[in-house]
C-alpha positions in Angstrom: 108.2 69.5 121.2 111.1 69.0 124.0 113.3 72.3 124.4 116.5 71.5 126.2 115.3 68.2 127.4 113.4 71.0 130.2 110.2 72.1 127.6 108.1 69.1 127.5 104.7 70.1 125.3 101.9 67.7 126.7 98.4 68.3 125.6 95.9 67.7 128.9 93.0 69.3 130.3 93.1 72.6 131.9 92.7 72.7 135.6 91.3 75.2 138.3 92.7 77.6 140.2 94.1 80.4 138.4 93.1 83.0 140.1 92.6 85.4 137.7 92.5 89.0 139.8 89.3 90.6 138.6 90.5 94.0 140.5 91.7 97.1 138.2 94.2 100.1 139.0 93.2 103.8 139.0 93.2 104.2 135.2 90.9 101.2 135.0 93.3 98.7 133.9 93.5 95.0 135.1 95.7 94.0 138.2 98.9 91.6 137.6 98.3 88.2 138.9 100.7 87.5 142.1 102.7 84.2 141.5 105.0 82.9 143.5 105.3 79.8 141.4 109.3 78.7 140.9 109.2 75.1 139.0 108.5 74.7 135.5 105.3 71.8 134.8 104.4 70.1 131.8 101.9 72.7 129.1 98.1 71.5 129.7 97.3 72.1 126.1 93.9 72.7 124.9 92.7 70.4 122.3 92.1 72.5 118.9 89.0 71.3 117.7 86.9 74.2 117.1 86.7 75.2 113.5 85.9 79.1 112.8 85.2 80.6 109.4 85.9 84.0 109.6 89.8 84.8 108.5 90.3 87.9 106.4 93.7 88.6 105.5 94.9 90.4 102.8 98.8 91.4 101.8 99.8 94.2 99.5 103.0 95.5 98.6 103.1 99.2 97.3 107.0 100.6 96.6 108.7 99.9 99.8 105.6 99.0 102.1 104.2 95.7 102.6 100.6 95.9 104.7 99.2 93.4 105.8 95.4 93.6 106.7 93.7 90.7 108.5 90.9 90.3 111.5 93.2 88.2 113.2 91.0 85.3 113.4 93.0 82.2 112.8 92.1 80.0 109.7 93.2 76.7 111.6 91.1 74.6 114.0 91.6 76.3 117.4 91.1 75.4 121.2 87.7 76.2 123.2 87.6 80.0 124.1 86.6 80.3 126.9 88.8 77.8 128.4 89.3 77.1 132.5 92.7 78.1 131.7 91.5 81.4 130.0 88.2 83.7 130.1 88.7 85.0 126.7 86.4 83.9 123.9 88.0 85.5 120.5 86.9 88.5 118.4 87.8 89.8 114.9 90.0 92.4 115.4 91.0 95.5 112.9 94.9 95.0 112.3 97.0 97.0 109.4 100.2 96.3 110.1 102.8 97.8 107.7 106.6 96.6 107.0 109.1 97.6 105.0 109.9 95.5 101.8 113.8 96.1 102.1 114.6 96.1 105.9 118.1 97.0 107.1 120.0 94.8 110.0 120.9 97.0 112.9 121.7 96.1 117.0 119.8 93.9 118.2 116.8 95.7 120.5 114.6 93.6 122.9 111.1 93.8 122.4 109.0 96.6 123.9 106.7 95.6 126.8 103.1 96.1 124.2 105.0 95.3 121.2 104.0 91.9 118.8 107.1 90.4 117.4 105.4 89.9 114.1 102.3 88.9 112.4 101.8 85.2 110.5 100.6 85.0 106.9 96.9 84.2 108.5 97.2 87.2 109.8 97.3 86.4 113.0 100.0 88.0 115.8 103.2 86.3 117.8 103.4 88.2 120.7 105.6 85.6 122.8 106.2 87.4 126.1 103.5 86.1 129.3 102.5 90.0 131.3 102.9 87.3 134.0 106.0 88.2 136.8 107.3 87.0 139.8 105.0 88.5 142.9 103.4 90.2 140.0 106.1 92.9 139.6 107.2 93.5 136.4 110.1 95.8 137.9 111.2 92.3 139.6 113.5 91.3 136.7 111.5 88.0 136.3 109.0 87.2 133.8 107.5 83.8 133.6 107.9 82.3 130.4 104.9 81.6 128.7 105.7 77.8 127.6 107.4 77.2 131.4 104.0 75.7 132.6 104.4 77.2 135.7 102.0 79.3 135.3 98.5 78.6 133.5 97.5 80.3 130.3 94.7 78.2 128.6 97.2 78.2 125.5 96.0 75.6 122.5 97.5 73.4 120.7 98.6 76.1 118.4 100.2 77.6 121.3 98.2 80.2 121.1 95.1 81.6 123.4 93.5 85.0 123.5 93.8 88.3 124.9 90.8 90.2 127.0 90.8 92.8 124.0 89.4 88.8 122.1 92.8 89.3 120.0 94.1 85.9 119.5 98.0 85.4 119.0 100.5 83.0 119.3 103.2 82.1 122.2 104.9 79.4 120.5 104.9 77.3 117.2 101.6 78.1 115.0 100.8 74.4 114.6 97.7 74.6 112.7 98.7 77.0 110.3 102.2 75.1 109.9 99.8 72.3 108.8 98.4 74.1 106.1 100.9 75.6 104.6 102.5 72.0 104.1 105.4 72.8 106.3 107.6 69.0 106.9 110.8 68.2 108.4 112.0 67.3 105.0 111.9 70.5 102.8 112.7 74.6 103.9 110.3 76.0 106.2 107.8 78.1 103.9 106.7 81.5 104.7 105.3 81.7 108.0 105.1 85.7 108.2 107.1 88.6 108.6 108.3 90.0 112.0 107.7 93.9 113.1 111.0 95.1 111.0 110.3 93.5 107.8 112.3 90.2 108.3 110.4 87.2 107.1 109.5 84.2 109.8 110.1 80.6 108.9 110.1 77.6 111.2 112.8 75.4 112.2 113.8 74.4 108.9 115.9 75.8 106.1 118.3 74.6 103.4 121.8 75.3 104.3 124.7 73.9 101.6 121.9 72.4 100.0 120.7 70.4 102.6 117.7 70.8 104.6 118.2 71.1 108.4 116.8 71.9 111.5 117.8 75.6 112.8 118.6 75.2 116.5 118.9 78.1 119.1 121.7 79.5 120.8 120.0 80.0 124.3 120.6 77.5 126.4 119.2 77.3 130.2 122.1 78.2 133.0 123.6 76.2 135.4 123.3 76.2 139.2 120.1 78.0 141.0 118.4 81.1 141.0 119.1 83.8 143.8 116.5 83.5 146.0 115.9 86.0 149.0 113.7 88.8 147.3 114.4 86.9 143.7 113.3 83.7 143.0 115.1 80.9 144.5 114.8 77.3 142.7 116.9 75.8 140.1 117.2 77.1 136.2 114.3 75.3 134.7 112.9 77.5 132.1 110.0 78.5 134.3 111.4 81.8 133.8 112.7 83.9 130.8 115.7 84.5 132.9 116.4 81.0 133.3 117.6 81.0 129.5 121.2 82.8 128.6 122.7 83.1 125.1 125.5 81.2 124.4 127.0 82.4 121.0 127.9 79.2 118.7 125.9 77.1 120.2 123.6 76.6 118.0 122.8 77.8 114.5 121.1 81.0 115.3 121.9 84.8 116.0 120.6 86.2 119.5 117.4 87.2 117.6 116.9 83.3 116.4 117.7 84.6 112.9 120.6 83.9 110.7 121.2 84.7 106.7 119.6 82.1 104.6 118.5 81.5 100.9 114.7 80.6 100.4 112.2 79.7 97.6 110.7 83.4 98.7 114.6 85.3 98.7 116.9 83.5 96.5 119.2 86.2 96.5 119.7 85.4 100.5 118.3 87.3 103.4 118.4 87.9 107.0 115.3 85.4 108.2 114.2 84.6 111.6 113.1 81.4 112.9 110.7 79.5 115.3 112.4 76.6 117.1 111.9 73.7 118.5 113.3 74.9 122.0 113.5 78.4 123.7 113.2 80.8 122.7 110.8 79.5 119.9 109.4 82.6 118.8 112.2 85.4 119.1 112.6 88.0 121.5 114.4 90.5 120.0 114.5 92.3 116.7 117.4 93.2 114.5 115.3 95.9 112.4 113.0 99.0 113.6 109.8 97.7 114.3 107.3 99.5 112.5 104.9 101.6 114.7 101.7 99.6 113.8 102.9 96.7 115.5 102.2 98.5 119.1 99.7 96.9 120.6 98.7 100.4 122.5 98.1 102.0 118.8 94.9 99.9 117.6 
């Protein structure tokens, strides 16, 4: 996957020398990891060729309510959990999410910080955003970027990895379960899940005028260098978030990397979102309200 000519997806072995902070705050939580890192690398992908045969996912629709009720482990090969690059090993986990069946387009609202985007049809999560941060201040206005490679996350090939809760979810393009569901570059994306408002989630393809193309983003990285001084100084890379802007028309997609499509699943139309090829692959922002189940601090 190349995102900009600047997101170049490599699988290679995980090295050393995280440093993972093993210290915790007064309420017993775990420390954010101090980076100082300002150049985005290559991804050191984690081969997925560990098979598990646990998935349980079930969806239901009653009235307006769609719930979706899964252990969130992945039915697609995965990567080796623990990794050097991550010191997670993944559990089954207890998710009902719930999303409404007709969802209403509103402003667009960035995702909260312990908020999934969505969930796939696996039921497994896309929570895209890295709790990684320049000096490891979240208040610093710099988040790294989770496919930036600048700083190590033991992601898969899925570009997925796992959580210390053993919750694994994905950063980027669910590979594996693209795989399964028969997705190609040749035919609309099919159903890959359904974000926090409701939406539904395909991937990078969808039939437009009767013609099947590839939805590109809108975000493109900026020009010149970052600030420097008590920011980070370097050029616009994509090692951080920040390093991306949106630039409306450019591409085929809203600032929420959605846009109104008909699909085999809506052929009336609907407002879809979309995992691309370059950033910000899985969306950042929602154009619905995010039902309350999708907070990671509720479950």
């Amino acid at each position: 996957m190349t995102g900009n000519g600047n997101i170049r997806i490599t699988a290679l072995v995980v090295a050393l020398g995280l440093g993972f902070v093993a210290s915790a705050d007064a309420q017993g939580r775990p420390q954010m990891r101090n980076h100082t890192a300002t150049e985005a690398k290559p991804l050191q992908l984690i081969s997925a060729s560990q098979s598990l045969s646990s998935n349980r996912v079930s969806i239901t629709t009653s009235g307006n309510t769609r719930t979706i009720r899964a252990n969130g482990v992945p039915d697609h090969a995965v990567g080796r959990f623990p990794n050097r690059g991550n010191p997670n090993r993944i559990k089954a986990q207890s998710y009902t999410f719930k999303v409404s069946t007709n969802p209403t387009v509103g402003l667009a609202t960035g995702m909260r910080r312990g908020g999934l985007f969505g969930v796939a049809v696996n039921g497994v999560p896309f929570d895209p955003g890295a709790a990684e941060f320049w000096m490891g201040n979240p208040r610093s206005g710099w988040q790294y970027e989770a496919l930036g490679g600048a700083v190590r996350l033991g992601l898969d090939e899925n570009y997925g990895h796992v959580q210390p809760t053993g919750a694994y979810h994905y950063h980027g393009l669910p590979v594996g379960l693209m795989q399964e569901l028969g997705w190609s570059s040749k035919a609309e994306s099919p159903l890959i899940g359904y974000a926090a408002d409701g939406f539904p989630i395909y991937a990078i393809t969808a039939q437009v005028d009767g013609t099947v193309k590839k939805m590109q983003s809108s975000y493109r990285l900026k020009s010149g260098n970052r600030p420097g001084g008590s920011a980070p100084s370097g050029d616009y890379d994509g090692t951080f978030v920040q390093d991306y802007a949106y630039v409306a028309g450019s591409g085929d997609l809203d600032q929420c990397n959605g846009g109104y499509v008909k699909t085999q699943d809506y052929p009336n139309g609907t407002y879809a979102y979309f995992l691309t090829e370059s950033f910000p692959v899985v969306p950042r922002c929602l154009v619905g309200t995010a039902d309350r189940s999708f907070s990671k601090g509720r479950r």
